[in-house]
C-alpha positions in Angstrom: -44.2 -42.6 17.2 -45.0 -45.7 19.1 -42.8 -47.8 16.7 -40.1 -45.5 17.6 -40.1 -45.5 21.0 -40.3 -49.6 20.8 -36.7 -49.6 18.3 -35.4 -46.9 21.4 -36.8 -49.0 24.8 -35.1 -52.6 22.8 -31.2 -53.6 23.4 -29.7 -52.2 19.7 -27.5 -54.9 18.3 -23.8 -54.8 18.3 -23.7 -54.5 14.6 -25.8 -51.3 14.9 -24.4 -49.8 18.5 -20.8 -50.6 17.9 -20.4 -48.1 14.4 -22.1 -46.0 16.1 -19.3 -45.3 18.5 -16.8 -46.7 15.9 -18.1 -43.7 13.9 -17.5 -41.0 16.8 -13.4 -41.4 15.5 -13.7 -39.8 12.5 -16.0 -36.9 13.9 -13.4 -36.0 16.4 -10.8 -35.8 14.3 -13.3 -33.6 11.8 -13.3 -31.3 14.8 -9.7 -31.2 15.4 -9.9 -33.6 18.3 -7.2 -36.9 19.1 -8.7 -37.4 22.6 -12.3 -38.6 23.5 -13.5 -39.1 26.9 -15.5 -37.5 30.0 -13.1 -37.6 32.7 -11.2 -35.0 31.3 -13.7 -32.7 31.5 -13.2 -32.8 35.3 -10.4 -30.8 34.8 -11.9 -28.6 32.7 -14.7 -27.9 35.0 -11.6 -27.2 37.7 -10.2 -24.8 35.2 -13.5 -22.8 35.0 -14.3 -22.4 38.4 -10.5 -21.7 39.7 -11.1 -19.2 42.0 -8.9 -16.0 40.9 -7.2 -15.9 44.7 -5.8 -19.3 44.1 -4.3 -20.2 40.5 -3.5 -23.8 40.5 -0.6 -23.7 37.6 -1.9 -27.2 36.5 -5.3 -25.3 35.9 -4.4 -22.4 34.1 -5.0 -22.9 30.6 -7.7 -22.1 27.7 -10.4 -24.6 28.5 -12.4 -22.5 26.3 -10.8 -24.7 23.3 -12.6 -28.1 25.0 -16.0 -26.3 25.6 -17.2 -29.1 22.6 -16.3 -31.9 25.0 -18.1 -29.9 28.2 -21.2 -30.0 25.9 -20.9 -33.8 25.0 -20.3 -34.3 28.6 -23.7 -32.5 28.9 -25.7 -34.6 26.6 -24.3 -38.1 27.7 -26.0 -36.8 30.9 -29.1 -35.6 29.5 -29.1 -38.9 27.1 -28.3 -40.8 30.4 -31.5 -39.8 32.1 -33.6 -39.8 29.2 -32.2 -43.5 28.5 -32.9 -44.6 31.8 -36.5 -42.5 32.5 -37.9 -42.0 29.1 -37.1 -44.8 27.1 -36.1 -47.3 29.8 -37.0 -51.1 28.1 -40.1 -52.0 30.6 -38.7 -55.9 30.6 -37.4 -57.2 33.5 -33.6 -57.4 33.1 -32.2 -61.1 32.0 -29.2 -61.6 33.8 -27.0 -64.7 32.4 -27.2 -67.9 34.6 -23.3 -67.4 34.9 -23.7 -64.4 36.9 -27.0 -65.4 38.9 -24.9 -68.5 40.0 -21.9 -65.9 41.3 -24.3 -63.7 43.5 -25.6 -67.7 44.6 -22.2 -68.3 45.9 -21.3 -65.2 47.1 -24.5 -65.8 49.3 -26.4 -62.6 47.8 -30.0 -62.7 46.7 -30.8 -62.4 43.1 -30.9 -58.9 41.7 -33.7 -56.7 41.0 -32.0 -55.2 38.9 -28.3 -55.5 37.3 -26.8 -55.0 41.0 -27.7 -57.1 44.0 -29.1 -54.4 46.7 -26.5 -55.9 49.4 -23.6 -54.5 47.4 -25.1 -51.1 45.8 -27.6 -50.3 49.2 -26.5 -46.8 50.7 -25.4 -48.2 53.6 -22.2 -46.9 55.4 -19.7 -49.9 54.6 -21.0 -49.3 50.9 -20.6 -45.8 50.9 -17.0 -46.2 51.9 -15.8 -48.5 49.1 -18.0 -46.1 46.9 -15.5 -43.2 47.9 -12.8 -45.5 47.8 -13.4 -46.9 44.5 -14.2 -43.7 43.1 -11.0 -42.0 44.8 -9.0 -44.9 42.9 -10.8 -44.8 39.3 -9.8 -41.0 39.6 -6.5 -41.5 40.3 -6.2 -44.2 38.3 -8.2 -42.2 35.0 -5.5 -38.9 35.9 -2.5 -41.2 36.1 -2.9 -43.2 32.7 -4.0 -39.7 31.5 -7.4 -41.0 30.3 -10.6 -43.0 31.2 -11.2 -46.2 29.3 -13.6 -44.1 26.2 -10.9 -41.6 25.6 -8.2 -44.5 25.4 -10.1 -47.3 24.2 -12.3 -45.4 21.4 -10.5 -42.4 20.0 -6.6 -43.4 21.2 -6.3 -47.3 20.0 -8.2 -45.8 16.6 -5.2 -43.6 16.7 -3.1 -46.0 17.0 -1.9 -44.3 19.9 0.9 -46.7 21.7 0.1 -45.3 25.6 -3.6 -46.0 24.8 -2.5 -49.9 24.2 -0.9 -50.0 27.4 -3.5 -48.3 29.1 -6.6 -50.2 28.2 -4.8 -53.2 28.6 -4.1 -52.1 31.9 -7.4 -51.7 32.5 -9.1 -54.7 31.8 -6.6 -56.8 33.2 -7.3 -54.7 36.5 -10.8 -55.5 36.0 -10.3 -59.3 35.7 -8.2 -59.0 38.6 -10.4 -57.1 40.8 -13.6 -59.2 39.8 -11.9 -62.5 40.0 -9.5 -62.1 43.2 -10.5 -58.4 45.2 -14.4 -58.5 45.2 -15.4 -61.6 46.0 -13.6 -61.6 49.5 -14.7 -57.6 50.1 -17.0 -57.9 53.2 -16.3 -61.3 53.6 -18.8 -62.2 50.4 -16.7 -65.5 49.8 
């Protein structure tokens, strides 16, 4: 049991990790699935608890027939917190020099942990670009109709032509944001 728990608290490999999801294609299409991804299961959640004095037309469908991806939405949550209380690896994270030298220049102390605290601290400038960002990402997943799993797991395995433009979308917003917008929010730079 101990060995176990050791091969479950270590960083799995890519070679291991990365069939794993690779492997998640073929199983959604077993169950009769072309799209993969949580943030569709916000709308599935609106769907079910659409109050019957206001039908939103955009709600008012079966969600019954995605109840599979409400339970997988379940279990990355329960996996989530069993990943990060359970079998959370007891080293200290090993950040790459690269990215201690950033938070250096940025002026930010070294990070406990993956995030340094002057960024991810719940204070009220932080919770405001937290709302932001989140109130983008959500607009931003419902507009590209898809968060970055659904269209970069299941829709480029599906060869899928909006998933292509989507995920390369999104990681050139990322490069963007993380090279040009965040280092000058708050005045880091």
């Amino acid at each position: 049991m101990q060995d176990l728990l050791v091969i479950l608290q270590s960083p799995w490999p890519w070679y291991v990790s990365g069939p794993l999801i690779g492997l998640m294609v073929p199983l959604f299409i077993l169950i009769g699935s072309r799209s993969f991804g949580i943030s569709q299961n916000l709308e599935h959640l609106c769907a079910i608890t659409q109050p019957r004095s206001i039908q939103v037309k955009f709600f008012k469908y079966d969600w019954r027939v995605s109840k599979w991806s409400l339970v997988f939405m379940l279990g990355v949550a329960i996996g989530g917190f069993l990943a990060g209380n359970l079998f959370a690896n007891p080293d200290a994270i090993q950040l790459s020099e690269a990215a201690l030298a950033m938070f250096a220049d940025w002026g930010l102390s070294s990070p406990t942990g993956f995030n340094p605290p002057e960024i991810f601290s719940l204070t009220i400038p932080n919770s405001i670009l937290l709302i932001l960002g989140g109130i983008l990402i959500g607009f931003g997943t419902r507009y590209a109709s898809g968060c970055t799993s659904g269209h970069a797991v299941t829709g480029l395995a599906t060869f899928q032509v909006k998933s292509l433009y989507a995920v390369l979308g999104i990681f050139s917003g990322g490069i963007f944001s993380a090279y040009l917008i965040v280092p000058h929010i708050r005045g880091l730079v």
